[in-house]
N, C-alpha and C positions, 0 to 999 in steps of 0.2 A: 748374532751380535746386535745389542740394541742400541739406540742413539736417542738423543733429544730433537726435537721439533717443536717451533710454536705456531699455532693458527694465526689468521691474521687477527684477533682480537686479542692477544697474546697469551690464551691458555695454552701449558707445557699439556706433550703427546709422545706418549715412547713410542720410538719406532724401530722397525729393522730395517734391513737391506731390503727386503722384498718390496718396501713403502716406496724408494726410489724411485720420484719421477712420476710416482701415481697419485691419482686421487680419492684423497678418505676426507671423513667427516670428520668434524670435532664431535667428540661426546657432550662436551658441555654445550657449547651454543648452539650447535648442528651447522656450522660456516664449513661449505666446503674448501678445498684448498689443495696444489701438489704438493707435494711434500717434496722440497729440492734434494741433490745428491749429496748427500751428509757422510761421505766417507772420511775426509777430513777431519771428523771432529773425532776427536780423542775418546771413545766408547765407557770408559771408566769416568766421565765428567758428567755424564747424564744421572741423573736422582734416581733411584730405586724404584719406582715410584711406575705400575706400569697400568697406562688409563684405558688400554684394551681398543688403541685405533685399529682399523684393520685397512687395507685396501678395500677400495668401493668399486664392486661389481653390479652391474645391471639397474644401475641407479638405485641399488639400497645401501646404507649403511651396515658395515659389519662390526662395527664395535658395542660396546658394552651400553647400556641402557641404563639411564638413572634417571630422577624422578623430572629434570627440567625435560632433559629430548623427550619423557612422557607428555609435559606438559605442551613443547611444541608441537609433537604428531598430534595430539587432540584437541590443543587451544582454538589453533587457527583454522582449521576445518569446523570447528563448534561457531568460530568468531562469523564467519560467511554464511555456515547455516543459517545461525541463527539470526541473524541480520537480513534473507531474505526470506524469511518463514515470518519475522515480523511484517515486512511492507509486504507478502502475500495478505497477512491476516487484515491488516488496515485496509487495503484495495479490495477486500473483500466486502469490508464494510461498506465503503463507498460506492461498491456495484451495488448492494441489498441493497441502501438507500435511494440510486439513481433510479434502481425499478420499483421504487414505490412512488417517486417522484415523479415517473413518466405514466405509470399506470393515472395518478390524479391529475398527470396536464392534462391528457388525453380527454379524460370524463369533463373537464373543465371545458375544453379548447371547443368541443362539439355544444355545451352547449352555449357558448359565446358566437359560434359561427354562425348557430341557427337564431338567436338574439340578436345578431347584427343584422339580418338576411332580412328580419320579421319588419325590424327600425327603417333597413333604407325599401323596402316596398310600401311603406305607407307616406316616410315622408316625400318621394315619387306621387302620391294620390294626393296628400297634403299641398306641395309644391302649386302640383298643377290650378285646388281649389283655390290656394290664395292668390294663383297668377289672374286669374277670370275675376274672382273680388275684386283686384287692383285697376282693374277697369274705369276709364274715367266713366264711360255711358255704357254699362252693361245692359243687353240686350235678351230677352225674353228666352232666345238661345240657348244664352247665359247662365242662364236661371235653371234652365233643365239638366246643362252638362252639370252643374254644383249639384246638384241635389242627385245626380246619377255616379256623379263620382262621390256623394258622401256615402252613397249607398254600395258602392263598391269598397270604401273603404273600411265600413259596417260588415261587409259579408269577409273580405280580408283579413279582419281583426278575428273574424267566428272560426273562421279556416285556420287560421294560425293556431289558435286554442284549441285547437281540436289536434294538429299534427304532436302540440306539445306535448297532449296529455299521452296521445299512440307513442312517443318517446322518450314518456317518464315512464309508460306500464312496461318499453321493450329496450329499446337498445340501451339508453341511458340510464337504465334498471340494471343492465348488464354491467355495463362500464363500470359502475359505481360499486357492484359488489367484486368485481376485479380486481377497484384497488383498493377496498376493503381489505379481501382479502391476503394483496401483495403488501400491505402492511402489518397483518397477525404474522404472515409467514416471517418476515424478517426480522420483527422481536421474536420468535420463537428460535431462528437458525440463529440468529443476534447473541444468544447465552452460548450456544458453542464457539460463534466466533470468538466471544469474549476468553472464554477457555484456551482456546487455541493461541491467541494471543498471548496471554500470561503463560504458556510453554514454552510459546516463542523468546518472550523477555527474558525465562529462564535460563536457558540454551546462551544466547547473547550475553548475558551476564558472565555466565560459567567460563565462556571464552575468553571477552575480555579479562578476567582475574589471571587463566592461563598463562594469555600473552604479555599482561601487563609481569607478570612470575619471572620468565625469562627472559622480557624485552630491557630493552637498557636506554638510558638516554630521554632522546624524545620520543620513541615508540612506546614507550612505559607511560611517558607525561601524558602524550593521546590516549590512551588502553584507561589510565586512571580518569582523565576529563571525561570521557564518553563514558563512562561507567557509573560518573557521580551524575551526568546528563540523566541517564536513559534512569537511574535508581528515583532522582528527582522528579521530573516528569511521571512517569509511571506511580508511585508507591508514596509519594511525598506531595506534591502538587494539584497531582490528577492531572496534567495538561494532554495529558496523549489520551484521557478516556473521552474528553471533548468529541463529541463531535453530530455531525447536522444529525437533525432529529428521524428519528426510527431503529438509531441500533444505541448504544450504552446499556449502561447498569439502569440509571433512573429512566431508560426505557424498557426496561425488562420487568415493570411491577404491574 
């Protein structure tokens, strides 16, 4: 004996006795729901009409499949996908970036430290010359420590020039083709990233259209905003290809 039932969204469900008290899914929106005890209702008052609910066993649906519950079983597991397969691919970019940015602090930062190091040892020999000049009656003493400290600061200046040159032929030789290097490498990994990304946008698209298919209301209104966002951005503006220098398109020539 079958009877009528409505979800709480108000799509009609044939049901029978065996529905009593359990719960099944809508076919149409997938809202679960129990289905109350519908003895009562007059059997001959329910529509011809039979939508294939079944009782829900084991947290699957057992009614009949049509094209929207296709669209919910794949919309919104595509929508999550693809929504963190995008900000993997963007975060990826801005790792490549930050190691090509730290490979050139580094080659920078050594040789500022060794520049700063060279600046305050001489003005230390400087200092002291000009403290002995400032003398009101400089003394023949005088005369020697200036002329012993300009000659210190003479052989200081040769030494210096000399470690610079041992650290442009070795370490600083190094460093530099590091991050040389570390920046070929990431325009080069930079056009798969790029790749990866536009699958990812694809995915997320495909989702969103899903959800927006079956969503109703303001789920729908969201699913369409964010779909004319990410279509805008992406394909129409370029704002999402932006970004610091070493990975993009017009870094990839």
């Amino acid at each position: 004996m079958q009877y009528e039932a409505d979800c709480p969204n108000g799509h009609r469900l044939r049901v029978t006795e065996a529905h009593f008290n359990q719960q099944i899914q809508c076919p149409t929106c997938n809202t679960s729901f129990t289905v109350p005890d519908l003895s009562n209702q007059a059997p001959d008052e329910a529509p011809k009409i039979d939508t294939g609910a079944a009782p829900r066993r084991g947290g699957f649906s057992m009614g009949a499949f049509d094209s929207k519950s296709l669209a919910g079983m794949v919309g919104r597991p595509m929508l999550a996908v693809g929504l963190i397969l995008v900000l993997l691919s963007r975060g990826c970019d801005s790792i490549g970036n930050r190691g090509v940015g730290r490979a050139q602090a580094i080659a920078s930062k050594v040789r500022t430290e060794f520049k700063d190091g060279c600046d305050s040892d001489r003005t230390k020999l400087d200092n002291q010359i000009k403290a002995i000049q400032d003398k009101d009656e400089p003394t023949s003493e005088d005369s020697k420590n200036i002329a012993k400290l300009r000659e210190d600061l003479s052989n200081l200046t040769g030494e210096q020039q000399k470690a610079q040159q041992k650290l442009e032929e070795g370490k600083w030789r190094d460093l530099d083709i590091d991050a040389r290097d570390a920046a070929v490498d990431n325009r080069i990994s930079g056009y798969w990233r790029e790749v990866f990304f536009v699958f990812s946008t694809v995915i997320l698209a495909i989702g969103l259209l899903a959800v927006s298919w079956i969503a109703e209301g303001t789920e729908r209104m969201v699913c369409l905003i964010m779909l004319a966002i990410l279509t805008f951005s992406i394909y129409i503006g370029g704002i999402a290809w932006i970004s610091t220098p070493g990975v993009g398109p017009g870094m990839l020539n």
